[in-house]
PLY file of the C-alpha trace (Angstrom):
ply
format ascii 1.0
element vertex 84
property float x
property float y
property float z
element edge 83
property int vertex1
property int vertex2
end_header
7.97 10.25 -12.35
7.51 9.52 -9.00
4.35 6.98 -7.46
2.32 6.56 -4.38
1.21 3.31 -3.76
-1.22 1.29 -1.21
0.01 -2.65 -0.42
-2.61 -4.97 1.13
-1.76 -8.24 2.76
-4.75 -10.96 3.22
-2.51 -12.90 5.67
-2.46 -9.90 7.94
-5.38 -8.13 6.45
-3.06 -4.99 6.55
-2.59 -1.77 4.26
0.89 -0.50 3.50
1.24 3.02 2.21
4.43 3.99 0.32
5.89 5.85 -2.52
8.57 4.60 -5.12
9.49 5.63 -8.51
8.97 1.95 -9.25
5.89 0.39 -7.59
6.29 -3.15 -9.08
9.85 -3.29 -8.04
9.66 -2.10 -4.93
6.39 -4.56 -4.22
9.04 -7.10 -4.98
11.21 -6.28 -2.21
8.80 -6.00 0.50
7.67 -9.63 -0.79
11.20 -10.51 -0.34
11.67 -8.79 2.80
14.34 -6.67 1.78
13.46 -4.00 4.48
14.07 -5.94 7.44
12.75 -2.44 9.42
10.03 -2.19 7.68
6.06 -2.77 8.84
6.13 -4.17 5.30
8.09 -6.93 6.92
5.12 -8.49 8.70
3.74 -10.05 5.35
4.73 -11.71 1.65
1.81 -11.54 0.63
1.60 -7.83 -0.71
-1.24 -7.06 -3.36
-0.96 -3.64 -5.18
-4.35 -1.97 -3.93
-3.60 1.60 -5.86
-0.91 3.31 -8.20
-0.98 7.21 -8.06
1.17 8.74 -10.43
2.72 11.94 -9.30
4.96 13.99 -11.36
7.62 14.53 -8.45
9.11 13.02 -5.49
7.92 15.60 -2.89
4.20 15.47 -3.84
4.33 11.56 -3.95
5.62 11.56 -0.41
3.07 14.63 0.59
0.11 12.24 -0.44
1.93 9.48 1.59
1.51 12.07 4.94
-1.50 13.01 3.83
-3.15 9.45 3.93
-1.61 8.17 6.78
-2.13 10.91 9.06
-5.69 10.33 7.81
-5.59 6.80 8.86
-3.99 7.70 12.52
-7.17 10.46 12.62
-9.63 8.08 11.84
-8.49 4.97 14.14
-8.05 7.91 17.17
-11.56 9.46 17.01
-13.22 5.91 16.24
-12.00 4.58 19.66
-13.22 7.47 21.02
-16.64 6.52 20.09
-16.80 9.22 17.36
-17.92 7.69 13.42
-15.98 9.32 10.49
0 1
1 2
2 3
3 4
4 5
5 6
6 7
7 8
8 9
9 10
10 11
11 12
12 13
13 14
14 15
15 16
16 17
17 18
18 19
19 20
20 21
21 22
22 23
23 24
24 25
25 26
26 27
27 28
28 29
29 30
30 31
31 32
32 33
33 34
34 35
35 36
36 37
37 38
38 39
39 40
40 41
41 42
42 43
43 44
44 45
45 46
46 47
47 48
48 49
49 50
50 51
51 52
52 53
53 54
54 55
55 56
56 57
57 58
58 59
59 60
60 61
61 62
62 63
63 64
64 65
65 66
66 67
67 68
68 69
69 70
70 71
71 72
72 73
73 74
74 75
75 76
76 77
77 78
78 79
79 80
80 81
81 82
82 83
């Protein structure tokens, strides 16, 4: 079992998308700033927003794409002047 999750920080009022097989845990490191490369890095504040259970890896990290290339889409065509 395999799970897509969204972080939000209140410090930086920031989302972080990601996918684990242990969403708890891996909140815990980001916290803890075990990925020092990570944009997770900028906060320890990290609130679990959503849990998405996916049966496997590949569509966890699919729905990770997905969302974020979403999110690039919809900042792009909003400073363009467009409303999504």
């Amino acid at each position: 079992m395999h799970y897509l999750y969204i972080l939000y920080s209140s410090n930086v009022d920031k989302f972080y998308i990601g996918e684990s097989p242990d969403v708890f845990v891996r909140q815990n490191l980001h916290n803890n700033h075990h990925f020092k490369n990570a944009h997770a890095k900028i906060a320890d504040d990290w609130e679990i927003q959503l849990i998405f259970k996916c049966e496997q890896r590949g569509d966890a990290i699919y729905l990770e794409k997905f969302i974020k290339r979403i999110k690039i889409l919809t900042k792009f065509s909003t400073s363009l002047g467009f409303v999504c």
